[in-house]
N, C-alpha and C positions, 0 to 999 in steps of 0.2 A: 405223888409221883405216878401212881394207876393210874391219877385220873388223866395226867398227860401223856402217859402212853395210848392209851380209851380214845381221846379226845384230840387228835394231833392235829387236825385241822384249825380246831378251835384254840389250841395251843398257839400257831403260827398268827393266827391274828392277834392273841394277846399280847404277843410278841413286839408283832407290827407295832400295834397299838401302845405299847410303852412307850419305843423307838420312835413311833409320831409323837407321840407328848413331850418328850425329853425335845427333841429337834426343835420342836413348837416352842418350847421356854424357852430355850434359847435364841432362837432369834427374836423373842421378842425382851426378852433381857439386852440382847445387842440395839433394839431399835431404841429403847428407854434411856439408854446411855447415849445413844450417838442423838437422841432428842434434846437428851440436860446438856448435854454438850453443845449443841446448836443454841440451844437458849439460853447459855451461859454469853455464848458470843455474841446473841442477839439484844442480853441486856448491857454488855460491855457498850457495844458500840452507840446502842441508845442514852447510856450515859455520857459519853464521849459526845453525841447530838446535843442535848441539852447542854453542856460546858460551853462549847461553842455557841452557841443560842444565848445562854447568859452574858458570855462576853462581847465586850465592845466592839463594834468593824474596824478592819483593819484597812488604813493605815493610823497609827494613832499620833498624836502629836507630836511624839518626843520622836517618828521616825519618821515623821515627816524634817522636822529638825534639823535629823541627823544625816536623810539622803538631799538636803538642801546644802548643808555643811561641806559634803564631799563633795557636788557641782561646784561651789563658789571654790572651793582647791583647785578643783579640775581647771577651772576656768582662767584662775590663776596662773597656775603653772601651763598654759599655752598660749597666755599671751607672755611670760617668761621665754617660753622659746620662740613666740616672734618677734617679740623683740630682739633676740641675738641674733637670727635671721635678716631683720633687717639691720640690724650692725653691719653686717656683714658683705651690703651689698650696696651700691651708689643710687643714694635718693633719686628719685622723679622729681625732677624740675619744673616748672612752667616757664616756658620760655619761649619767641616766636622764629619761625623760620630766619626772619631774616638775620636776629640776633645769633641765632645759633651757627649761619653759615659767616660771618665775622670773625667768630669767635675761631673758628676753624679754619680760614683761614689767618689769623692770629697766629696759632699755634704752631701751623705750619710753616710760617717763615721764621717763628721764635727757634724751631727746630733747626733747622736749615743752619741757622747762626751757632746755635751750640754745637750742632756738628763740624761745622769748620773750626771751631774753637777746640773741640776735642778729637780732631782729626779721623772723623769715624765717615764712610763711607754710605751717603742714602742714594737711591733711586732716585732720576730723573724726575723734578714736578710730586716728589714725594707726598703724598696729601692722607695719611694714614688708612687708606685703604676709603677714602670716601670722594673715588674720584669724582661720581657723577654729581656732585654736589658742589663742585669749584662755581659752576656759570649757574645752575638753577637751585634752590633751595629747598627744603623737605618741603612737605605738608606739612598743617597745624595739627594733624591728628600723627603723624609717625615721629613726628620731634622728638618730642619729652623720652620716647625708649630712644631713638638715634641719638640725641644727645648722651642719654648714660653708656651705652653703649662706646661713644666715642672718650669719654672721662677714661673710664678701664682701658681702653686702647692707647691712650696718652700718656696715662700713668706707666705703662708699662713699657712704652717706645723708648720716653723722657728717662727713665732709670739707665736703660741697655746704652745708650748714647750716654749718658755720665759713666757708667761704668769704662768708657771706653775702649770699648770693642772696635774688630775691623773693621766691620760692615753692616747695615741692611740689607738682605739682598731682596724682600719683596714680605711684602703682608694685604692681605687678602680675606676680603669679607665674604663669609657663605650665607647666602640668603636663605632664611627660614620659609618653606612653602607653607603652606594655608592650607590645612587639609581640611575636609568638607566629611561628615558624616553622612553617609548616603539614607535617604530618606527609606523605612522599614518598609514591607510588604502589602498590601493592602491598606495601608492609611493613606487617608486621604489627603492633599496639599492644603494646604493655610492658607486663610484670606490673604491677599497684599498686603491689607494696613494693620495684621493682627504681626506684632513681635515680641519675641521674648528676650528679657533680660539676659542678656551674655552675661555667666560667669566666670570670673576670670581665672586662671587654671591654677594647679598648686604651686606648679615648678614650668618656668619658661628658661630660654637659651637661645642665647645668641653665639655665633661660631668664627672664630678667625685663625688663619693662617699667618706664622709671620717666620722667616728664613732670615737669620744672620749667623756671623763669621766672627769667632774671636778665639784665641788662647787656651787650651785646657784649663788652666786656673780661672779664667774668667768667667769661660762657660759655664764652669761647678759655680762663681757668683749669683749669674742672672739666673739659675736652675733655683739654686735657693730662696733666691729672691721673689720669682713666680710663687714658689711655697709661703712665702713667712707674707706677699699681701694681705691687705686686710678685703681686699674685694675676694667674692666666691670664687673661683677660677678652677676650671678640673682640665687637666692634659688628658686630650682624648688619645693623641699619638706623638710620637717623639723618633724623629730621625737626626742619626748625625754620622758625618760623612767625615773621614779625615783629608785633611787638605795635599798630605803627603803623604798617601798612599804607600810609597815604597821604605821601607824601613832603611837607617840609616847605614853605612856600611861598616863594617867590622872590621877590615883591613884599613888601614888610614897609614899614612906619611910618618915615621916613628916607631912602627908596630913590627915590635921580629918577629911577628907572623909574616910579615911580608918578603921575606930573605928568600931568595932561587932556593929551590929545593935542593938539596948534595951540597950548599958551602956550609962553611965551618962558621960552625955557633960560636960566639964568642962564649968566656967564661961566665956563667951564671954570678949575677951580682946582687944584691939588692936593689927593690924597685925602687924607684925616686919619682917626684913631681914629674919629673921630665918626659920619662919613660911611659908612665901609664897615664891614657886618656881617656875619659870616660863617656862614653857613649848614650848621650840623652836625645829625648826627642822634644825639639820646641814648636810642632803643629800645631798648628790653629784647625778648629774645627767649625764647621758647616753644620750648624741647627736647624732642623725644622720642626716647629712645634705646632698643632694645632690643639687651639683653647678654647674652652668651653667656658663662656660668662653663666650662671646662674642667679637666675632671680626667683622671688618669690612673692609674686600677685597677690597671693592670698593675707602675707602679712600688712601688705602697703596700706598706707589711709586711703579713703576716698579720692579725696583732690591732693595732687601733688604738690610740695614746697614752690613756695615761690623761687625767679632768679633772685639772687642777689644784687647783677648788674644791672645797669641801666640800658634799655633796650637804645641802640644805635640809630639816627635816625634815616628812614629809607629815601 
């Protein structure tokens, strides 16, 4: 203890000097641990090297197998839905202009005759909405869709005229435009004789208007009817007008509502047939529908079915 009191300089350093030693073992006790540690993880993962090294590349045969297995489903089940797709929609034909404007005019006088026979009202020179076609005939190349096109517009005239309704009063083809992808920015234009395959798109349409006049009950017919077709068909829009605008009147010939005000009520009796009249309304209604044909390009074959008929000779 003297001598640390004697020596107190020399004291401080011993001090020191413990307090460095101890600090010194310990961090080098923490470095030895955080070393085995590092090199725990470094032979982990070198064994984890080699397993994989050992083992075979991957993909192996039973996965190749098994992701071949699930293409040939996949494949399956999408030609499953194009086939109901094309259930769904009126084959491509092959057929030649001139057969096909025959046919149309065919149809169109056949119509003409059942309308008179079911007392239903067409338009003047009625020609389903494909007037420009009476005197000249399509191209070979716009046919085979103008023809399907015109099938779904027949089917669907042919029905409303059986159901006998009032009227047609007009149906109406909208022309599909041709829209053009505008060539991208700094690329350059393509040879003339260099083309590329057109693919044909997923979902195409065609569009028609058609305006007839028949009965409330009827109209809920041919409503239904548009629905339960077996062609694609979407109502883009639906207007309907009633023919008799002003509601029926409530006071009518019979009606002791109708007595001068201030005369004497007779005695209250029981109602009878006689007495009470029931006030319905039998308007006919003004339809306008525009429909939507869907088709589906991408389900269709190559080359279209042949006609079945015999081309007409020119």
């Amino acid at each position: 203890m003297n001598w640390f009191k004697q020596n107190p300089i020399a004291s401080v350093l011993l001090a020191l000097t413990i307090l460095g030693v101890g600090a010194t073992s310990y961090l080098a006790f923490d470095a030895s641990s955080r070393r085995n540690e590092a090199q725990a993880n470094l032979d982990a993962q070198l064994q984890k090297l080699k397993q994989f090294q050992n083992q075979k590349p991957f993909p192996t045969d039973q996965s190749l197998k098994e992701v071949k297995a699930s293409l040939d489903e996949y494949k399956a089940e999408i030609g499953k839905y194009r086939a109901a797709l094309a259930a769904m929609e009126e084959p491509l034909v092959s057929i030649n202009p001139q057969e096909f404007q025959d046919e149309l005019r065919k149809a169109a006088d056949d119509l003409r005759k059942k309308a008179i026979e079911k007392v239903v009202l067409l338009p003047d020179n009625f020609f389903y909405g494909l007037d420009q076609y009476q005197s000249t005939p399509p191209s070979q190349q716009e046919v085979p869709e103008l023809n399907r096109e015109f099938r779904v517009i027949q089917r669907l005239t042919d029905s409303l005229v059986d159901l006998k309704i009032d009227s047609i009063g007009s149906l109406v083809r909208k022309e599909t435009e041709k829209k053009t992808s505008p060539m991208p920015a700094g690329q350059p234009p393509k040879p003339s004789g260099a083309t590329e395959p057109s693919k044909p798109p997923a979902i195409s349409s065609k569009t028609f208007i058609i305006t007839f006049t028949a009965p409330q009950e009827k109209f809920l017919t041919a409503f239904n009817l548009i629905q339960d077709t077996n062609d694609f068909l979407f109502i883009r829009s639906l207007l309907i007008d009633n023919t008799s605008p002003n509601p029926p009147l409530k006071t009518q010939a019979g009606d002791p509502s109708a007595l001068i005000s201030g005369a004497s009520l007779p005695r209250a009796t029981a109602p009878s047939a006689e007495t009470i009249q029931a006030i319905l309304g039998r308007e006919s209604v003004t339809t306008t529908l525009e429909v939507e044909i869907l088709n589906f390009p991408d389900s269709e074959s190559a080359t279209p079915a042949k006609s079945s008929t015999t081309p007409s000779p020119k």
